[in-house]
N, C-alpha and C positions, 0 to 999 in steps of 0.2 A: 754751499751755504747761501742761503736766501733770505737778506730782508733778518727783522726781527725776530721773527718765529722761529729760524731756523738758525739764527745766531745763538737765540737761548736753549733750543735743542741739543747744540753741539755743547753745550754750559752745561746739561742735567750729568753728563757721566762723571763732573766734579762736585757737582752738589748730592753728595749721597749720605749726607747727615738727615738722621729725621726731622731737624727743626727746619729746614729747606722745602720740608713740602712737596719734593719732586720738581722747584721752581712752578710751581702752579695753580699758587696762591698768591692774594694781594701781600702777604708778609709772612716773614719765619718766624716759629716760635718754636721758643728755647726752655726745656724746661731745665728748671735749675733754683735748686735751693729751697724746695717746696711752692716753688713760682712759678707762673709761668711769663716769659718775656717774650712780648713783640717787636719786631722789627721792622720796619722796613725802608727805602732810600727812594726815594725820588728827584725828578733832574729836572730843571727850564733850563732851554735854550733861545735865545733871542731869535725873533725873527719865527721862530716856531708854538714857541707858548706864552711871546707877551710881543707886542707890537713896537717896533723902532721906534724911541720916542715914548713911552708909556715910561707912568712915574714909576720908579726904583721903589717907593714905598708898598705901591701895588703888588709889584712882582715880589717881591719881600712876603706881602701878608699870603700871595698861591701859590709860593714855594712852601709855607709853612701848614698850609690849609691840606693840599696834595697828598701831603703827607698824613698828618694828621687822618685823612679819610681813611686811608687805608689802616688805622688801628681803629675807625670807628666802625669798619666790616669783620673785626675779630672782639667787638667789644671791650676793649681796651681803652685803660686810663694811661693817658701821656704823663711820663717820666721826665722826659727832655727831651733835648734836640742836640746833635750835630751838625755845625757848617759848612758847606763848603763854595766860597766865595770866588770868582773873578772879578778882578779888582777893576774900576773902571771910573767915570763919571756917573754922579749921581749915591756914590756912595752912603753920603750924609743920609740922605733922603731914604735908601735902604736901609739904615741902621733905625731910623725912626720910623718905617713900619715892620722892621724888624721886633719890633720893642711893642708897638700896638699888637700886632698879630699873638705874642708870646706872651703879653698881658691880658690880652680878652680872654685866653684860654687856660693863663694859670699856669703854663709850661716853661721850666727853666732851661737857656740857651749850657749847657756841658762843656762846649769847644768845637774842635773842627780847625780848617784849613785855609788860607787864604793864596791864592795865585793870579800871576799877571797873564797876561794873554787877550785874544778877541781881533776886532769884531771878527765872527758874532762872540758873544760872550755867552756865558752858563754856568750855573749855580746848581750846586745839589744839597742836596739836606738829609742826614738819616733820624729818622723819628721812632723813640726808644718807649713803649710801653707797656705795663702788666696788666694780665688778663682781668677781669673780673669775673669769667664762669669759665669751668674746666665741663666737658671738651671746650675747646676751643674752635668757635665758628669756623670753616673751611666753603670753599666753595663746590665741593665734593661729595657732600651727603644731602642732595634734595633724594628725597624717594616718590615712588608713582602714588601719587592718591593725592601730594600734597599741592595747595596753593602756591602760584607765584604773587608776589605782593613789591609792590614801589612805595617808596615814603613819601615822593612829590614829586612835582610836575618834572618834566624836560623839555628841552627850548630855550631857557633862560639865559644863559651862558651864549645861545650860537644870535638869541636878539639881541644880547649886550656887545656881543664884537662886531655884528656888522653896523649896531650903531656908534661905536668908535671908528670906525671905518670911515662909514656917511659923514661924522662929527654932525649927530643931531642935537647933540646932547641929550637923550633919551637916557636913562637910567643904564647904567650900564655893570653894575655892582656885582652882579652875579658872575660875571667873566673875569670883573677884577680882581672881587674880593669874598671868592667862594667859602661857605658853612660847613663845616664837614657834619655831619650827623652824628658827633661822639655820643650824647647822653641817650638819643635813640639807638644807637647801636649797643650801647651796653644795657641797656632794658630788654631787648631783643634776644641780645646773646644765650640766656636759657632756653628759651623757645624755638629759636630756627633750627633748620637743618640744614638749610648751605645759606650761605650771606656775602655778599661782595657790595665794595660801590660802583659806579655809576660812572666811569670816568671817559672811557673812550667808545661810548654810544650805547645804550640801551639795548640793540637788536645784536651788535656786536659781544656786549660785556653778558648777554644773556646767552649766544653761541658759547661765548666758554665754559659759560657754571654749567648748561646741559653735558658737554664735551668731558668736563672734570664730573662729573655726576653718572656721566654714563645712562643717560635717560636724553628724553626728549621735549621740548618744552613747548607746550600747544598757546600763543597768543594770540589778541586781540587787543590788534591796535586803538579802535575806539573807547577801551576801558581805559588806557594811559593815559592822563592827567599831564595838559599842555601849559607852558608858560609862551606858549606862540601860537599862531593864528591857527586857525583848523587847516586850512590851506596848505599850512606847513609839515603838517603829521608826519609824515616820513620824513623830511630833511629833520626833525627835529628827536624822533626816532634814531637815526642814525648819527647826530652830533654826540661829541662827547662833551666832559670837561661841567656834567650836571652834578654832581658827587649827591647824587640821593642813595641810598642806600636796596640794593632790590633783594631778595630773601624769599623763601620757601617756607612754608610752616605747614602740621599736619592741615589733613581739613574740618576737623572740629577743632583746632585751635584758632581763637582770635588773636589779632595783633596787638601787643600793649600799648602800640603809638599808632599815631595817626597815619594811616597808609592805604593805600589803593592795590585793592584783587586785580591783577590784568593777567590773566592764564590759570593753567594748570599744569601738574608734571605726566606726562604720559610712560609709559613702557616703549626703550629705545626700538625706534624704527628705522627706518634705512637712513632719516636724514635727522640734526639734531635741534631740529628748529620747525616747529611751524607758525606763520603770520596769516593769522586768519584764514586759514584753512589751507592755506598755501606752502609746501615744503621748500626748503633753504636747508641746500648740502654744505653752500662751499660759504666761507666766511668772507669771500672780498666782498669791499664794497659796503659793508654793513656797520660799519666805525672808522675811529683814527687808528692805523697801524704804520707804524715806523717803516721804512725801507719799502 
């Protein structure tokens, strides 16, 4: 077993309910009761997705955001939330961006779990929501003819942290206190044919929807839409932690939000990526992967 990928490999021979997805989607969906429900769990661990020292109120509002994104690539309206807390210093502080995060959005906190332990410390969150359009977006059905499309820029997230870094004070919001794209992603949801967000690199999170799609995905990085210097195009290509939303739609279909064309889908070739004319087999390298 190797690393991430191969951790949740050895996990698909227990996930063989349909709402599981094959693990190979940003969230399960469950149908149930003429509904259908989304799920999905995400985790911060200190030291890896917030910085020593970063306010508890921040990590708070991209523990909830994180989540949140991931029902805003199946179109999905947030139900609630589940906690799950390591208790520590700074508590206070997390409970009142706790309360901001789940107020801006209209999401009511359920329950969940509290425990001691650390450093480092880490928090997970499961975020519980109902479809808005059946099928339900997957990152599975781009087909050959259709457009790739971004909702906005990336970079944003990788200038915000190394200006908490630097301590320029430079705006740094997008790292701390990421958007998830819900009400775009449920406008969206009729019309795409595969849909994910944005979270652990662009060039990375685009390797998986071609890989789940079984096609090939022809880019151009000059069409991508930067929130970082030109200079930067590829590190910023490959940053995660942007939560834009990327999607597929026929090619006489326009997009009902505002978004940026950067590709198209091709008929799968020997490799599942191309960047500007350049083929990419192997996925390292090209985002954040665990292990």
């Amino acid at each position: 077993m190797k690393g991430e990928a191969g951790f949740i490999d050895s996990l698909r021979a227990l996930a063989g309910h349909p709402a599981a997805r094959g693990l190979a989607d940003d969230a399960a969906v469950l149908e149930i009761g003429g509904e259908a429900l989304v799920l999905t769990h995400d985790m911060l661990v200190e030291g890896v997705h917030w910085l020593p020292g970063q306010d508890p109120a921040d990590i708070a509002w991209k523990l909830v955001a994180t989540n949140l994104s991931d029902l805003a690539a199946k179109g999905a309206e947030p139900l609630g939330v589940l906690l799950g807390h390591m208790l520590g210093p700074g508590d206070d502080r997390f409970v009142e961006g706790l309360a901001q995060v789940l107020g801006h959005y209209g999401v009511p906190l359920l329950g969940g779990d509290t425990v001691s332990g650390g450093p480092p410390r880490a928090h997970g969150l499961t975020a519980i929501g109902r479809a808005t359009h059946r099928p339900v977006p997957s990152r599975s059905g781009a087909r050959v003819g259709d457009g790739v499309w971004l909702t906005g820029p990336v970079g944003a997230a990788m200038i915000g942290l190394e200006a908490l870094r630097a301590g320029t004070g430079a705006d740094a919001s997008a790292y701390l206190r990421p958007r998830p794209r819900l009400a775009e992603g449920q406008r969206l949801a009729p019309y795409v044919s595969a849909m994910m967000d944005v979270s652990d690199g662009l060039l990375l999170d685009s390797f998986r929807l071609a890989e789940a799609s079984g096609v090939t995905l022809a880019l151009d990085s000059g069409a991508v839409p930067l929130a970082a210097p030109p200079a930067r195009r590829m590190d910023a290509l490959r940053w995660g932690e942007d939560y834009e939303l990327l999607f597929t739609l026929p090619a006489d279909t326009p997009p009902p939000v505002p978004a940026t064309r950067i590709g198209a889908v091709e008929p799968r070739g020997f490799v599942p990526l191309f960047l500007d004319g350049h083929p990419i087999a192997d996925s390292g390298g090209l985002g954040y992967q665990h292990g």
